[in-house]
C-alpha positions as CSV (number, residue, x, y, z in Angstrom):
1,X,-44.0,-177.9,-165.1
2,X,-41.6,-175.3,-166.8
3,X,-43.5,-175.4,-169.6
4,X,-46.9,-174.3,-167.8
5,X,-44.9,-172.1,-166.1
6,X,-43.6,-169.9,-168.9
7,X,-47.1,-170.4,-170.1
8,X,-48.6,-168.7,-167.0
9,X,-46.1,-165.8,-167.0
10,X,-46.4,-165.3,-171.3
11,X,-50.6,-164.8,-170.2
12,X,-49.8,-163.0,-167.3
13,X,-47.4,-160.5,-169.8
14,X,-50.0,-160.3,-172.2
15,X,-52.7,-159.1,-169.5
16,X,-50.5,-156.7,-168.3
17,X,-49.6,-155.3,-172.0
18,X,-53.5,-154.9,-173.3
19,X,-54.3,-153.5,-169.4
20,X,-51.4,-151.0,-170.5
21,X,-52.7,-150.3,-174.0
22,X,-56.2,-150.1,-172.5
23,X,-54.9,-147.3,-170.2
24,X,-53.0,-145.4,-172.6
25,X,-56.3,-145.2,-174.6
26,X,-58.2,-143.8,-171.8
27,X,-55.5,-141.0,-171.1
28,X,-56.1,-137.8,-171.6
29,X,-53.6,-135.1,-172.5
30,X,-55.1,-131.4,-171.8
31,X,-55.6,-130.3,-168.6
32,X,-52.6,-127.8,-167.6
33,X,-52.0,-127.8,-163.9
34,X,-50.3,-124.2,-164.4
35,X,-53.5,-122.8,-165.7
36,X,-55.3,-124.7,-162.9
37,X,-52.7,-122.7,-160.1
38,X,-53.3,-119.4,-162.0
39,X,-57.0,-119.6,-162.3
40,X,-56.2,-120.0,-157.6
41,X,-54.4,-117.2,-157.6
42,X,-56.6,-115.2,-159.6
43,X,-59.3,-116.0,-157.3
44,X,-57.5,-115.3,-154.3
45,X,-56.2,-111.5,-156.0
46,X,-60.0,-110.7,-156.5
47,X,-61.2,-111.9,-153.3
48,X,-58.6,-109.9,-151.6
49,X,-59.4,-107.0,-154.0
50,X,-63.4,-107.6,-152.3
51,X,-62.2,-107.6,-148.9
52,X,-59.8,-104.4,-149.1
53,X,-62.7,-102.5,-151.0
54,X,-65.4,-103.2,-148.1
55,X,-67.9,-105.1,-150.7
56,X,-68.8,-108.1,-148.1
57,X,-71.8,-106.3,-147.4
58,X,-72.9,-105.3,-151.2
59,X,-74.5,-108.2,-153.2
60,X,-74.6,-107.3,-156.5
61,X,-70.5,-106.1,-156.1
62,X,-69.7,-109.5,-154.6
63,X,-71.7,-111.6,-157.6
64,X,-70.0,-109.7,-160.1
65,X,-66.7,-110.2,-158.7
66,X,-67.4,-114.0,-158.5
67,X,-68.5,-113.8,-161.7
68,X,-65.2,-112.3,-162.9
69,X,-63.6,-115.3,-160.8
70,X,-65.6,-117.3,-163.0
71,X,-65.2,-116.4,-166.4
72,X,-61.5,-116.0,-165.7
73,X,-60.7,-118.9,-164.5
74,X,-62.8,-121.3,-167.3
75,X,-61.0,-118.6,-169.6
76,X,-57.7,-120.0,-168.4
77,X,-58.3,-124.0,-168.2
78,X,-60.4,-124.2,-171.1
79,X,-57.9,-121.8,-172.9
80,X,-54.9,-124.2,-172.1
81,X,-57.6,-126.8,-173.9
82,X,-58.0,-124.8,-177.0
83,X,-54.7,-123.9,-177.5
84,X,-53.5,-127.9,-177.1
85,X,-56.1,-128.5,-179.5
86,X,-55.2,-126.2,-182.2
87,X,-51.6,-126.9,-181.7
88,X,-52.6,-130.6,-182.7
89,X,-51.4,-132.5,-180.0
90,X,-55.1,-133.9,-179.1
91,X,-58.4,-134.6,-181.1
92,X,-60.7,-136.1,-178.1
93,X,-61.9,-133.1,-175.5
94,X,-64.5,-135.5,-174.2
95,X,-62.9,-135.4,-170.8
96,X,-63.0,-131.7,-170.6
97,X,-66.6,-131.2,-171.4
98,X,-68.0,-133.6,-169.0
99,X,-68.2,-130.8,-166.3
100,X,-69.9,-128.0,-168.1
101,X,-73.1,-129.5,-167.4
102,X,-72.2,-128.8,-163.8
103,X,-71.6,-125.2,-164.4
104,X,-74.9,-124.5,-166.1
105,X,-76.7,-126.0,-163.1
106,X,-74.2,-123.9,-161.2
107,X,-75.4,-120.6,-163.0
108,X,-79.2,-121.5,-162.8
109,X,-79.0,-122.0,-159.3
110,X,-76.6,-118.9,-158.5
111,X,-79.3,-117.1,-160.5
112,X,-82.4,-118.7,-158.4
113,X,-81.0,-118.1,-154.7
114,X,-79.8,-114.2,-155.3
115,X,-83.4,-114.1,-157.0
116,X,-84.7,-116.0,-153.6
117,X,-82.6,-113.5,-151.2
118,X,-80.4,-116.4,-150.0
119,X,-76.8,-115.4,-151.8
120,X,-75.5,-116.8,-148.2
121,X,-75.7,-120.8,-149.7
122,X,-74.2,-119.3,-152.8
123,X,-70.5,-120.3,-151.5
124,X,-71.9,-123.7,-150.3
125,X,-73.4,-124.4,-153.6
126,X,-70.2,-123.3,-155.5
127,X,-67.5,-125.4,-153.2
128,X,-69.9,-128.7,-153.6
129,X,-70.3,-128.7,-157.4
130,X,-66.8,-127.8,-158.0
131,X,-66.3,-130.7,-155.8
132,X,-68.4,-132.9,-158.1
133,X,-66.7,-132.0,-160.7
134,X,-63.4,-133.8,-159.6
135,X,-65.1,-137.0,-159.9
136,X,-66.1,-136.7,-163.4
137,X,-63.9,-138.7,-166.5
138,X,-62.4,-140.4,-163.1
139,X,-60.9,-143.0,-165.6
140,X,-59.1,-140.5,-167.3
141,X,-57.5,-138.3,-164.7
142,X,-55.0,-139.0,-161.6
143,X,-56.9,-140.4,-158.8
144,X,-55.5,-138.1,-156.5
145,X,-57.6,-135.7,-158.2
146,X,-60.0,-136.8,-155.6
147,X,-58.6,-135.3,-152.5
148,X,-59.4,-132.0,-153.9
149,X,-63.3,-133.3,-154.8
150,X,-63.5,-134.4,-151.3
151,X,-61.7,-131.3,-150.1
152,X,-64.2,-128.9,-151.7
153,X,-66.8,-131.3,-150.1
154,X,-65.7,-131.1,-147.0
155,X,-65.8,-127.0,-147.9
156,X,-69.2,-127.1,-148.5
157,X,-70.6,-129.1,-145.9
158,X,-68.9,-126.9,-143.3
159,X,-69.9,-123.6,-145.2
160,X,-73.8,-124.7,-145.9
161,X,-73.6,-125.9,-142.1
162,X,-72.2,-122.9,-140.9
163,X,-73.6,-119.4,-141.4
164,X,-73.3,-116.6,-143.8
165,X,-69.5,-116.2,-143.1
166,X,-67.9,-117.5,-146.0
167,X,-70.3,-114.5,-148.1
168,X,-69.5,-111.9,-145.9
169,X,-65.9,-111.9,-146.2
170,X,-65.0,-113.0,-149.8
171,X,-61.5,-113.9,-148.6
172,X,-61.7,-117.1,-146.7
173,X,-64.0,-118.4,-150.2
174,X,-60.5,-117.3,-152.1
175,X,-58.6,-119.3,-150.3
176,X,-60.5,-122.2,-150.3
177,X,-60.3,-121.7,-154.3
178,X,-57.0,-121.1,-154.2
179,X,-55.5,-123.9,-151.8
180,X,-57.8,-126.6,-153.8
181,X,-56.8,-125.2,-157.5
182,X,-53.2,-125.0,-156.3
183,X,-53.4,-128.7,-155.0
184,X,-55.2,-130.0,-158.1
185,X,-52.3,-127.8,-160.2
186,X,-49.9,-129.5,-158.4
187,X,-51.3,-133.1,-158.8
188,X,-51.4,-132.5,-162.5
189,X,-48.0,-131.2,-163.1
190,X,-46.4,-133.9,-160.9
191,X,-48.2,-136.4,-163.1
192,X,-46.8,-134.3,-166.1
193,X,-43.2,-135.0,-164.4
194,X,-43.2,-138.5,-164.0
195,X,-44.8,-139.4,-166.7
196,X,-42.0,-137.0,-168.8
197,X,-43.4,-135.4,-171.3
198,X,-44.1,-131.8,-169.6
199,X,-44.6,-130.0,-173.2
200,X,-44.9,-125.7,-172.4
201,X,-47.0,-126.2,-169.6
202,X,-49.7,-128.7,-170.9
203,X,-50.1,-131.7,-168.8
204,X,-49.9,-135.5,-169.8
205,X,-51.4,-137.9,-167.1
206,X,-52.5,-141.1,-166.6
207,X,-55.1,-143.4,-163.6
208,X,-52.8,-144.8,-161.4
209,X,-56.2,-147.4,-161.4
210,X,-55.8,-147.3,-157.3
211,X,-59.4,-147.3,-156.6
């Protein structure tokens, strides 16, 4: 009985090793959950910068500004990416490029409804693909992660549902952007903590596999 014991716990140690090698495979080390607050807070300064200039009833000023918000913000995150690249410290970007598929749907169809005369569903649209996009290399980054997806889903949903408030005044979309990237900035360098191995603001994470 001792014998199939240690047998038993020796199988049960080797599971847990290859499950640990298996996992350590699948991390991925370049997201940087201070670029991830910054690219918030740069949506809340140019939201607020919208609201104190009186552009919540000008179109074409509110999609540039988004735009701006755009482009600065994938400036930042994929930047972080680029420079942990270069620096050497990762070879695989699959992760990372999942999502960009998402944001060329996004474009198309931010493109197709201020074509249409509906820029109202444009905040909608924004909130539920950013939402998607927490859900995407899932094996590879924190599950918590998926609060803020279902956050910005939750975002959507009530925006679609609810008028063309969220367009009018280009604040309350800000903060919505900037209390989810915040959150997801946070999750990231917490995982960074634990796990370490915080290296100039770069975060190392792993799936806590609690599906």
């Amino acid at each position: 009985m001792a014998v199939a014991r240690m047998n038993v716990q020796e199988t049960i140690g080797m599971v847990a090793e290859l499950r640990q090698r298996v996992l350590e495979r699948q991390r991925f080390h370049g997201y940087s959950g201070l670029a991830r607050a910054a690219g918030g807070t740069w949506a809340l300064l140019l939201s607020g910068v919208a609201r104190w200039a009186g552009w919540g009833e000008k179109e074409q000023a509110l999609l540039t500004v988004w735009g701006v918000v755009f482009c600065g913000a994938v400036a930042m995150n994929y930047g972080a990416l680029v420079w942990w690249r270069l620096t050497g410290r990762g070879k695989n970007l699959g992760p990372a490029l999942e999502p960009l598929p998402m944001f060329w749907v996004g474009g198309v169809l931010t493109w197709a409804l201020a074509q249409a005369g509906v820029p109202d569903l444009l905040p909608g649209m924004w909130l539920g693909l950013l939402g998607l996009t927490q859900f995407t290399a899932k094996y590879a980054l924190p599950w918590r992660i998926r609060w803020v997806g279902w956050f910005y889903l939750t975002m959507s949903t009530i925006v679609l549902l609810g008028g063309d408030w969220a367009w009018r005044d280009p604040l309350v979309l800000g903060g919505m952007f900037f209390f989810g990237e915040w959150t997801g900035g946070f999750i990231l360098h917490e995982e960074t903590r634990k796990a370490g191995r915080l290296e100039a603001g770069t975060c190392v994470f792993t799936n806590d596999d609690e599906n």
